[in-house]
C-alpha positions as CSV (number, residue, x, y, z in Angstrom):
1,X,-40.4,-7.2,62.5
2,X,-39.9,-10.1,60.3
3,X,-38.7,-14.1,60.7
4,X,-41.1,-15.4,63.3
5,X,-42.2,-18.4,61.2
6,X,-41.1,-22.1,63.0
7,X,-38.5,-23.2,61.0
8,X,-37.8,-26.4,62.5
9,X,-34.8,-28.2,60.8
10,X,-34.0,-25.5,58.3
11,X,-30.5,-25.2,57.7
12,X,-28.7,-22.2,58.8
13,X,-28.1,-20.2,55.1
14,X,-31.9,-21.6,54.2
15,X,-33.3,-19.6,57.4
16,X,-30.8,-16.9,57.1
17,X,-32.5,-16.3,53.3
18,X,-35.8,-16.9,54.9
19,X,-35.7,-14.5,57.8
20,X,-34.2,-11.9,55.4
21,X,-36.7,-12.3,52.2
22,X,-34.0,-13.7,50.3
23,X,-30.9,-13.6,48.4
24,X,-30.8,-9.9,47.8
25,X,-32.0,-8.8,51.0
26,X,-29.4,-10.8,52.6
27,X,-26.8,-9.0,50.2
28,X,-28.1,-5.6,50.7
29,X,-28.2,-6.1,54.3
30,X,-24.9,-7.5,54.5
31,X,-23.8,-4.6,52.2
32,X,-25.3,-2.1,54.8
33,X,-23.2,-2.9,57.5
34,X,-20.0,-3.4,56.2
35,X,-19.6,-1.1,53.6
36,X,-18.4,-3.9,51.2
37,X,-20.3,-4.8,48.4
38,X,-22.3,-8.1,48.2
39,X,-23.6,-10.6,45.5
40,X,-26.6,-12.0,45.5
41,X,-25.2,-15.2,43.7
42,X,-23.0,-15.3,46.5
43,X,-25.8,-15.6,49.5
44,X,-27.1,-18.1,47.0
45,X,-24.2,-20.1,46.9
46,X,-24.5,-20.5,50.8
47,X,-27.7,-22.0,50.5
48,X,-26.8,-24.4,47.4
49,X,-23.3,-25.8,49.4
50,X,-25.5,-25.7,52.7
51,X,-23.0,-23.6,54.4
52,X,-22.3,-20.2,56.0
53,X,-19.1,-19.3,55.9
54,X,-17.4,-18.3,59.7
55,X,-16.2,-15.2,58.5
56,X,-19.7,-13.9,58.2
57,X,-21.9,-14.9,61.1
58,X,-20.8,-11.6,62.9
59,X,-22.0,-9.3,60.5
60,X,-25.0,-11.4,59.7
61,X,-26.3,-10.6,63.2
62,X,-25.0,-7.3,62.5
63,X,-26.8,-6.8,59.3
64,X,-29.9,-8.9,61.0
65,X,-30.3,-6.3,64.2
66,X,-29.8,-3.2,61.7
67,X,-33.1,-4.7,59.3
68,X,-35.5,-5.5,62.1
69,X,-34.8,-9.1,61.5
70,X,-34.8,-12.3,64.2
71,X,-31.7,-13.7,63.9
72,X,-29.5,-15.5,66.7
73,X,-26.4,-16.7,67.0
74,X,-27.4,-20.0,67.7
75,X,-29.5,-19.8,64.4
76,X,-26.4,-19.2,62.7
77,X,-25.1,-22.4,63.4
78,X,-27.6,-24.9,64.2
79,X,-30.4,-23.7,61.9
80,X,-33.9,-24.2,62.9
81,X,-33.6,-27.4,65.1
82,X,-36.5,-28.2,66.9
């Protein structure tokens, strides 16, 4: 199981990459359970405008509970606040 680390005011698409292994995991994840492809850049994007789009935090948890990884909803929105 992986994304146990504190990660104590980490933003939410910063922890989201963290939790997953990065970029690409996020994608393929993401991929995984919706059936719609993914880029990379575009996880990466995310994490440059510091911002998850609304549209995905469903299947992020989704795509999170499918690979094993830590991930709440909470997460999703506040990040890693102490």
């Amino acid at each position: 199981m992986r994304g146990v680390r504190n990660m104590a005011n980490v933003s939410p698409p910063k922890l989201v990459v963290e939790r997953f292994g990065g970029p690409q995991a996020v994608a393929t994840a993401l991929e995984a359970v919706t059936g719609r492809p993914v880029n990379r850049s575009t996880v990466a994007t995310w994490v440059r405008r510091d911002r998850l789009p609304g549209r995905v935090l469903a299947d992020l948890l989704r795509a999170a509970s499918h690979a094993g990884v830590v991930l709440t909803h909470k997460e999703l929105i506040d990040g890693g606040q102490s």
